[in-house]
TORPA-4810 file (N, C-alpha, C, O; in nm, 3 decimals):
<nodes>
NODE_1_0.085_-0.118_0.000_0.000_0.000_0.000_0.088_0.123_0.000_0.190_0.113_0.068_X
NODE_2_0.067_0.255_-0.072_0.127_0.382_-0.036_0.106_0.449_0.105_0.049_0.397_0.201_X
NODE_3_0.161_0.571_0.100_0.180_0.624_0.224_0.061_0.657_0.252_0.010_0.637_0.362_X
NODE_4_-0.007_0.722_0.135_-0.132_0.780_0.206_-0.218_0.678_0.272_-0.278_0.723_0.370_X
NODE_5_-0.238_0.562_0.246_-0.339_0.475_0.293_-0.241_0.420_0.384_-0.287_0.444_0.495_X
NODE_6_-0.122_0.355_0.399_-0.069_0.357_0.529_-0.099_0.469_0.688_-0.114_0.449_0.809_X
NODE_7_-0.094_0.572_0.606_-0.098_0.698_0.700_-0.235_0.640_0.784_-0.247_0.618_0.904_X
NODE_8_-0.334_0.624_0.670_-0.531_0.645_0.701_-0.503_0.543_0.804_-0.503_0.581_0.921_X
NODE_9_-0.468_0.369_0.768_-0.462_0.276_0.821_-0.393_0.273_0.982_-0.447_0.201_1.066_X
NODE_10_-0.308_0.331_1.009_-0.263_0.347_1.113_-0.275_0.461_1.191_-0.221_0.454_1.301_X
NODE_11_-0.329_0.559_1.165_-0.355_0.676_1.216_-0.209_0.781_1.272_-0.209_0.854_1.372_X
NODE_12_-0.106_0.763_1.185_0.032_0.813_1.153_0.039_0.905_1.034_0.022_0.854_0.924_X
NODE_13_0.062_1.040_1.042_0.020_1.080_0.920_0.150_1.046_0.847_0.232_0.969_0.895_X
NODE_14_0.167_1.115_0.712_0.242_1.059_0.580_0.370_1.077_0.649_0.461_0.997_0.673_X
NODE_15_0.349_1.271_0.691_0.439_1.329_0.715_0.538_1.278_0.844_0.655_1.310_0.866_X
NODE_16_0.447_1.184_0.924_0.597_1.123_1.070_0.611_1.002_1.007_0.728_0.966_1.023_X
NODE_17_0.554_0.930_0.949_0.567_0.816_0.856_0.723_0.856_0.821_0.818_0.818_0.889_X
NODE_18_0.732_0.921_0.726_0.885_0.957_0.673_0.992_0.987_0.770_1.101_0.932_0.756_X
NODE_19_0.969_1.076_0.874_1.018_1.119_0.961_1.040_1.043_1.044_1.122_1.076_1.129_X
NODE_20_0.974_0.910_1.052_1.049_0.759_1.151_1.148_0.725_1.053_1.265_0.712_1.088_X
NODE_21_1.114_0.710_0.934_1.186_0.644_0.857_1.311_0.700_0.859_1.411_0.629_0.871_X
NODE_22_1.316_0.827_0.848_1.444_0.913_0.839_1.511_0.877_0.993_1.609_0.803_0.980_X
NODE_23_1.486_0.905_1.108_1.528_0.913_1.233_1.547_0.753_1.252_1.582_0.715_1.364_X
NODE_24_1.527_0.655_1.147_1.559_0.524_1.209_1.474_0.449_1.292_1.515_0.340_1.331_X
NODE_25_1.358_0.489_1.327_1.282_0.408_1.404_1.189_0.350_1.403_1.116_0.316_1.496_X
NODE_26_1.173_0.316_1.184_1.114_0.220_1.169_1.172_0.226_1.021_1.174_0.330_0.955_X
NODE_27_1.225_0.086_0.970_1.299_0.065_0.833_1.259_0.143_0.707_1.143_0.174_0.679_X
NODE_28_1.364_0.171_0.636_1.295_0.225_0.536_1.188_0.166_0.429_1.211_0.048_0.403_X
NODE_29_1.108_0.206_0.382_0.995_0.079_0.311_1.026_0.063_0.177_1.057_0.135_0.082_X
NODE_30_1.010_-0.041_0.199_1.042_-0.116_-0.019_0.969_-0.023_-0.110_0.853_0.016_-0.096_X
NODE_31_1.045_0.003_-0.195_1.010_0.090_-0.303_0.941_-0.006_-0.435_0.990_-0.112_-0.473_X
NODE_32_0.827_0.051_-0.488_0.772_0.024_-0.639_0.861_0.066_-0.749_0.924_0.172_-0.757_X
NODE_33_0.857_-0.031_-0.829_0.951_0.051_-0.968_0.925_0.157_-1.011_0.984_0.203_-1.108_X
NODE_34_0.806_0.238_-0.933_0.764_0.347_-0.990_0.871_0.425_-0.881_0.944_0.507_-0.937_X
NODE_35_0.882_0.418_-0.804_0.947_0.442_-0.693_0.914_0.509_-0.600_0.984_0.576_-0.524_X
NODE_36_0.777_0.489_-0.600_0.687_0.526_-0.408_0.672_0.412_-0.329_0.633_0.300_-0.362_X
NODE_37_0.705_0.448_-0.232_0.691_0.363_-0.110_0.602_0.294_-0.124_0.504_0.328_-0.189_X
NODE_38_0.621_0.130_-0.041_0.554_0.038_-0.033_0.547_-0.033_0.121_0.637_-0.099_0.172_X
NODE_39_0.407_0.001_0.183_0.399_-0.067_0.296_0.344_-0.177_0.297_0.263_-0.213_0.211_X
NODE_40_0.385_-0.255_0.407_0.289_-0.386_0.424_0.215_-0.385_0.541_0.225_-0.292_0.621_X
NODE_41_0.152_-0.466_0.556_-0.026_-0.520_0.696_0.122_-0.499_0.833_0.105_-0.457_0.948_X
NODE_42_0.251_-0.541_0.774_0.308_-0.576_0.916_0.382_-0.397_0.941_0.439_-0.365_1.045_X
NODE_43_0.366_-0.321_0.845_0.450_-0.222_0.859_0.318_-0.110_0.924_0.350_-0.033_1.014_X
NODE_44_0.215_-0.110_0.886_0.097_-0.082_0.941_0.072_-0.081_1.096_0.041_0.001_1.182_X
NODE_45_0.115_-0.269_1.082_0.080_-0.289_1.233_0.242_-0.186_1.353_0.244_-0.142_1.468_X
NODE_46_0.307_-0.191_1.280_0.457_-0.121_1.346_0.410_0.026_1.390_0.442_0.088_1.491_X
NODE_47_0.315_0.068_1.273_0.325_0.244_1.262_0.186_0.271_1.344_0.142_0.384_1.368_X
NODE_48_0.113_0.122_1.390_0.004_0.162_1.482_0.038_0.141_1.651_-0.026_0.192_1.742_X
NODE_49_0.154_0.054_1.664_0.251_0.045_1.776_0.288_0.162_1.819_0.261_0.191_1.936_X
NODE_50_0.370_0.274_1.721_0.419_0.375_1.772_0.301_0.463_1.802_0.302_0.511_1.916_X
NODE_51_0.223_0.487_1.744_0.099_0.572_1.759_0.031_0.563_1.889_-0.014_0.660_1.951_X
NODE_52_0.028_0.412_1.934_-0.051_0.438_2.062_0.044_0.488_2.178_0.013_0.556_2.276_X
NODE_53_0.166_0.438_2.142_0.345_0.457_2.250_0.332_0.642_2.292_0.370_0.701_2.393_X
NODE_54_0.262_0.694_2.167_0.295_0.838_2.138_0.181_0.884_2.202_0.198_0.970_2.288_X
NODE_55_0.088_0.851_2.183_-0.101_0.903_2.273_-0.024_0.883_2.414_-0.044_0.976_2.492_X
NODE_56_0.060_0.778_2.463_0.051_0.785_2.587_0.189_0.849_2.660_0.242_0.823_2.769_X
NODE_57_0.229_0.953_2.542_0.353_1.083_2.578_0.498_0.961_2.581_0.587_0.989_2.661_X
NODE_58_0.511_0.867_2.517_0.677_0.821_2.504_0.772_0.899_2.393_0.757_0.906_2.271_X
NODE_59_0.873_0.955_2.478_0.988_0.987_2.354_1.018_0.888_2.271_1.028_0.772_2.311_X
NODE_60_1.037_0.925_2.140_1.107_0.830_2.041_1.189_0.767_2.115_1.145_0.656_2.141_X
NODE_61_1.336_0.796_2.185_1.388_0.680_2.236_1.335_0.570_2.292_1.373_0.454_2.280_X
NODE_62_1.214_0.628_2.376_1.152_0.525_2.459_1.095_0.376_2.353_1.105_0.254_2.345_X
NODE_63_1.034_0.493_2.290_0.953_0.389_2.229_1.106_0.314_2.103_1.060_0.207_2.061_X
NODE_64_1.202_0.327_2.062_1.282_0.253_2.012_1.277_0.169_2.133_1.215_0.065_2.110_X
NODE_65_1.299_0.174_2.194_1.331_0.048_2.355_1.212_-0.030_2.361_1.223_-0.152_2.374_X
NODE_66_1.123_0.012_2.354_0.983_-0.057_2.337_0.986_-0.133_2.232_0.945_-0.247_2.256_X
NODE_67_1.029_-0.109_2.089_1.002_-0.182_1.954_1.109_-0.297_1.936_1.119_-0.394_1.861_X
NODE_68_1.197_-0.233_2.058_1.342_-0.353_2.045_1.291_-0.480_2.139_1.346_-0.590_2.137_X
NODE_69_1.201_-0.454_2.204_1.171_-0.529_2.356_1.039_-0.620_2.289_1.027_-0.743_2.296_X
NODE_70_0.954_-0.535_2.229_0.821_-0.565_2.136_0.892_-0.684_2.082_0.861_-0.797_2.119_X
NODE_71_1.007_-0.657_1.977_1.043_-0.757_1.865_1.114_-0.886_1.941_1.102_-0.991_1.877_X
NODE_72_1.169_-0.893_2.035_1.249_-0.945_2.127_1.118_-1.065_2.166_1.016_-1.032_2.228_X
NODE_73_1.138_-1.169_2.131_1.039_-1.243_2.209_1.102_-1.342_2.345_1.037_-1.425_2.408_X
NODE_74_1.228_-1.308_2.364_1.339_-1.367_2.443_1.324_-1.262_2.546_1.398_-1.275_2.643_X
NODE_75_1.225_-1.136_2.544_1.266_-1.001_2.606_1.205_-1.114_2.770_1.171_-1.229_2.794_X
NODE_76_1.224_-0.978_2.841_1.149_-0.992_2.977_1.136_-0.882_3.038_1.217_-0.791_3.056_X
NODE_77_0.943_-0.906_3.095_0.850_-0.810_3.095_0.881_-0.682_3.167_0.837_-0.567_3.160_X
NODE_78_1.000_-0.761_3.259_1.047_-0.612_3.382_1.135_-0.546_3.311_1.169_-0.443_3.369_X
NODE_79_1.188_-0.563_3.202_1.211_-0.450_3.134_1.106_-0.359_3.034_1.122_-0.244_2.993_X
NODE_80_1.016_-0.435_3.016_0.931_-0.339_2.964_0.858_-0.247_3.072_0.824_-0.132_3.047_X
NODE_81_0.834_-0.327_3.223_0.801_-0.282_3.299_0.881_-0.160_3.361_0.825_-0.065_3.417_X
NODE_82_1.019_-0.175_3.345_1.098_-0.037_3.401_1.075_0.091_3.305_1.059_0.200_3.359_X
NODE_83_1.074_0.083_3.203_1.084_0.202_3.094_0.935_0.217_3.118_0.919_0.330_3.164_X
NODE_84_0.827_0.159_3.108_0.691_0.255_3.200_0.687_0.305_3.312_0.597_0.380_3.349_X
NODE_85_0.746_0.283_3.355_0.757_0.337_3.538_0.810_0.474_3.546_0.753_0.574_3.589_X
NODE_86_1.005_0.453_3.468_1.056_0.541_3.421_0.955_0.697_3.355_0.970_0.820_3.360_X
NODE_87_0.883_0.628_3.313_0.806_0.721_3.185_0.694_0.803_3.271_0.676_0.922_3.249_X
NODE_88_0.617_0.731_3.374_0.502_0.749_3.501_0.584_0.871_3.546_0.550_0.983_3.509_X
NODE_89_0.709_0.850_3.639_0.781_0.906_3.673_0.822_1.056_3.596_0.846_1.164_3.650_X
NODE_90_0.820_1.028_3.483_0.836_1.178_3.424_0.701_1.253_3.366_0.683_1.374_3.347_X
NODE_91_0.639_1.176_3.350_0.508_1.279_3.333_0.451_1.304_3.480_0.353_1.379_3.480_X
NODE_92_0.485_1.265_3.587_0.462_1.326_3.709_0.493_1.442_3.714_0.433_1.541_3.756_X
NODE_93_0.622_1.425_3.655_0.732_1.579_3.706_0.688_1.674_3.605_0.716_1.790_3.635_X
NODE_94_0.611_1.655_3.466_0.571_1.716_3.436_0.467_1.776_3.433_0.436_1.876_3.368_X
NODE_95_0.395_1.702_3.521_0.251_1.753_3.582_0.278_1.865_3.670_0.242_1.983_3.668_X
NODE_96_0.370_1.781_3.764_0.389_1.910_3.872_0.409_2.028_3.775_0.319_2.112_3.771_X
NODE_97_0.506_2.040_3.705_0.570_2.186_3.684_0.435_2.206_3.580_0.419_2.326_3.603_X
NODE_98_0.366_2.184_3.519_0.205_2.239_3.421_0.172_2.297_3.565_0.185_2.418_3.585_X
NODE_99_0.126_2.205_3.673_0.067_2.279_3.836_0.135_2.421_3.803_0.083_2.519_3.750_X
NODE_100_0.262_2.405_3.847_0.348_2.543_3.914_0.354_2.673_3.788_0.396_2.788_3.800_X
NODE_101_0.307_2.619_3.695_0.321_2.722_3.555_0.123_2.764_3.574_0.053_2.860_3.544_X
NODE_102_0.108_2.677_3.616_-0.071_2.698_3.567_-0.088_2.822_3.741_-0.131_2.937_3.745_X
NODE_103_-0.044_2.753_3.835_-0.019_2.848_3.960_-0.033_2.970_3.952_-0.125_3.043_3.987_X
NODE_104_0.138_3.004_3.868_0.197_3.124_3.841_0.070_3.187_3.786_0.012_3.275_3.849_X
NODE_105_0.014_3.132_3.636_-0.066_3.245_3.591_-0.167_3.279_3.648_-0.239_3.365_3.599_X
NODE_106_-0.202_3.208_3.792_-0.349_3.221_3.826_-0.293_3.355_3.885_-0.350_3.461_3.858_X
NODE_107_-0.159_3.350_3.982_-0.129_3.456_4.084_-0.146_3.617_3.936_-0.227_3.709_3.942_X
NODE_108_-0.076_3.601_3.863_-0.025_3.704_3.774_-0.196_3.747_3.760_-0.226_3.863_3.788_X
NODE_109_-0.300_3.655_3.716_-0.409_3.723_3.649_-0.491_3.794_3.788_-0.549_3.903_3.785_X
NODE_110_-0.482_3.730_3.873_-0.526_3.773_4.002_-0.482_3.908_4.029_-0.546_3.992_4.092_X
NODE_111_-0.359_3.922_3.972_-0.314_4.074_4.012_-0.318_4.167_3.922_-0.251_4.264_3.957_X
NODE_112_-0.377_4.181_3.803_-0.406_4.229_3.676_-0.479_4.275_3.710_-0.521_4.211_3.807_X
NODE_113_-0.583_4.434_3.682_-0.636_4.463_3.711_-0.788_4.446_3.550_-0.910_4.453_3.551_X
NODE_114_-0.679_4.423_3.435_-0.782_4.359_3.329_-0.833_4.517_3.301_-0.955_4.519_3.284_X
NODE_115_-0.786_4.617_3.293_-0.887_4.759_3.283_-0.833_4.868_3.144_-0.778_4.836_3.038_X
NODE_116_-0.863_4.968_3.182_-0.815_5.031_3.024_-0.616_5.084_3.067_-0.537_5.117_2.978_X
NODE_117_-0.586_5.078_3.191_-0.463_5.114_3.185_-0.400_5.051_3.142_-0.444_4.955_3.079_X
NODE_118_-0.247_5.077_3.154_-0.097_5.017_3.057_-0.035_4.936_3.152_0.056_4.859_3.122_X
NODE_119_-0.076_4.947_3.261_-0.002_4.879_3.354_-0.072_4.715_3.382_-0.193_4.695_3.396_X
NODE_120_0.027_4.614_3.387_-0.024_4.482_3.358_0.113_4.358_3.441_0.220_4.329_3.389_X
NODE_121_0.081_4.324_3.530_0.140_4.247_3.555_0.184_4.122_3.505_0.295_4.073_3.520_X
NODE_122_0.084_4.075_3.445_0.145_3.905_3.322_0.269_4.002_3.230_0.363_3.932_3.193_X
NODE_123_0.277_4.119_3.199_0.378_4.168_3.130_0.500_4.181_3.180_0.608_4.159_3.124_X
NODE_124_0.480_4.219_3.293_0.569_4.278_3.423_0.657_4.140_3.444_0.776_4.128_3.416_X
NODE_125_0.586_4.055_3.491_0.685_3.928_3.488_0.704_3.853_3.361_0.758_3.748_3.394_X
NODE_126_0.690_3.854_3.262_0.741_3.803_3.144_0.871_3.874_3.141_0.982_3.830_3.112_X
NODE_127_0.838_3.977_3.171_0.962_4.102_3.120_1.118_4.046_3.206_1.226_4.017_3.154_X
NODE_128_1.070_4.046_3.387_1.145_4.057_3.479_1.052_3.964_3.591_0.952_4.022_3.632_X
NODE_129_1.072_3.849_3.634_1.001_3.746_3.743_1.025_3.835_3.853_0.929_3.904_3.884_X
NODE_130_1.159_3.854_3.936_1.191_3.931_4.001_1.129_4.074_4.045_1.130_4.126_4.157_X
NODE_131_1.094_4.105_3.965_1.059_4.257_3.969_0.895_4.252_3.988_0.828_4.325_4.061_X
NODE_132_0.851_4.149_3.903_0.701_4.124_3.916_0.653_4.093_4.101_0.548_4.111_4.164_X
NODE_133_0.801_4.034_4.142_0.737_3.980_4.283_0.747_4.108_4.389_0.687_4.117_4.496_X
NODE_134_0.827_4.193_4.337_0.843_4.350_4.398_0.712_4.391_4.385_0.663_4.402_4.497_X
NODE_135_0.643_4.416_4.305_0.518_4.454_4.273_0.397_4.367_4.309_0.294_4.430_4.332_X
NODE_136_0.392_4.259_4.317_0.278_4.209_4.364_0.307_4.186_4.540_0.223_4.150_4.621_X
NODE_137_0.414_4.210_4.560_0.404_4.205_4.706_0.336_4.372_4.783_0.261_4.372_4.881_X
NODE_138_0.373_4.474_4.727_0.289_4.565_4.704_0.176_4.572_4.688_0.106_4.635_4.768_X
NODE_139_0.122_4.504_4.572_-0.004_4.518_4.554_-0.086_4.410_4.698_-0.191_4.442_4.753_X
NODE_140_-0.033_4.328_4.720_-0.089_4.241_4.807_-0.110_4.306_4.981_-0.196_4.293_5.068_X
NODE_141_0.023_4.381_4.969_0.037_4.441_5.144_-0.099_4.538_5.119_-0.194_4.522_5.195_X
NODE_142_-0.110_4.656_4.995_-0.160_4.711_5.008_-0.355_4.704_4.997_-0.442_4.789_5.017_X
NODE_143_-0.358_4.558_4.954_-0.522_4.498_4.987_-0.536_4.489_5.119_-0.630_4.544_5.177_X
NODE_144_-0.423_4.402_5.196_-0.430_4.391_5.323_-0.451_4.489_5.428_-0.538_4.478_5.515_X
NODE_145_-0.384_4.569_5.419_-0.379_4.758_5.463_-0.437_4.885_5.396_-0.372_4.986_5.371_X
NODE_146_-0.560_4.868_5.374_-0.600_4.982_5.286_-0.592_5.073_5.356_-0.618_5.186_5.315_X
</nodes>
């Protein structure tokens, strides 16, 4: 089959299709004498492997470790089991820091006054973090102490 119906079939578009191919992390595909790519049911089933690896946030390396472990029928499971754990482990840490970024903007919009002036704190700390906390500590003493 060509790329495009590879793409449909696996839900990989054309464009990372090539872009595994190029980066190595899935063979290059047999060419037609016409000379477009030629996939097969098993290269399908490969490019629907990575697709779900990818819905569930694995780096390409990971998932090379996965396709080596996949193909491996000698593998064993606690290694497939460590590189998910591994992986748990980092989308934790990236949860937290989405928290501490999603945080930040609540504090910044909180202190915005959203009105027709120039003055804007989400600017203020884009500009300078530091300087933003000069200013909202201000603005904060001075709710407290009117």
């Amino acid at each position: 089959m060509n790329i495009g119906q590879a793409a449909k079939d696996s839900g990989v578009s054309a464009k990372m299709i090539r872009h595994y191919e190029q980066i190595g992390l899935i063979p290059k595909a047999e060419r037609r004498d016409s000379g477009y790519r030629d996939y097969s049911p098993a290269d399908v089933h490969v490019l629907r492997f990575i697709r779900r690896a990818r819905d569930l946030g694995f780096a390409v390396a990971e998932i090379n470790d996965l396709l080596d472990l996949w193909r491996d029928r000698s593998r064993q499971s606690a290694d497939v089991k460590r590189i998910a754990k591994a992986h748990i482990a980092n989308l934790r840490e990236r949860i937290a820091s989405l928290e501490q970024m999603a945080g930040t903007l609540e504090t910044l919009i909180d202190c915005c006054a959203g009105d027709e002036r120039p003055d804007c704190p989400i600017l203020a700390d884009l500009e300078d973090p530091a300087e933003f906390l000069n200013v909202a500590s201000a603005l904060n003493f001075r709710k407290a102490h009117p």
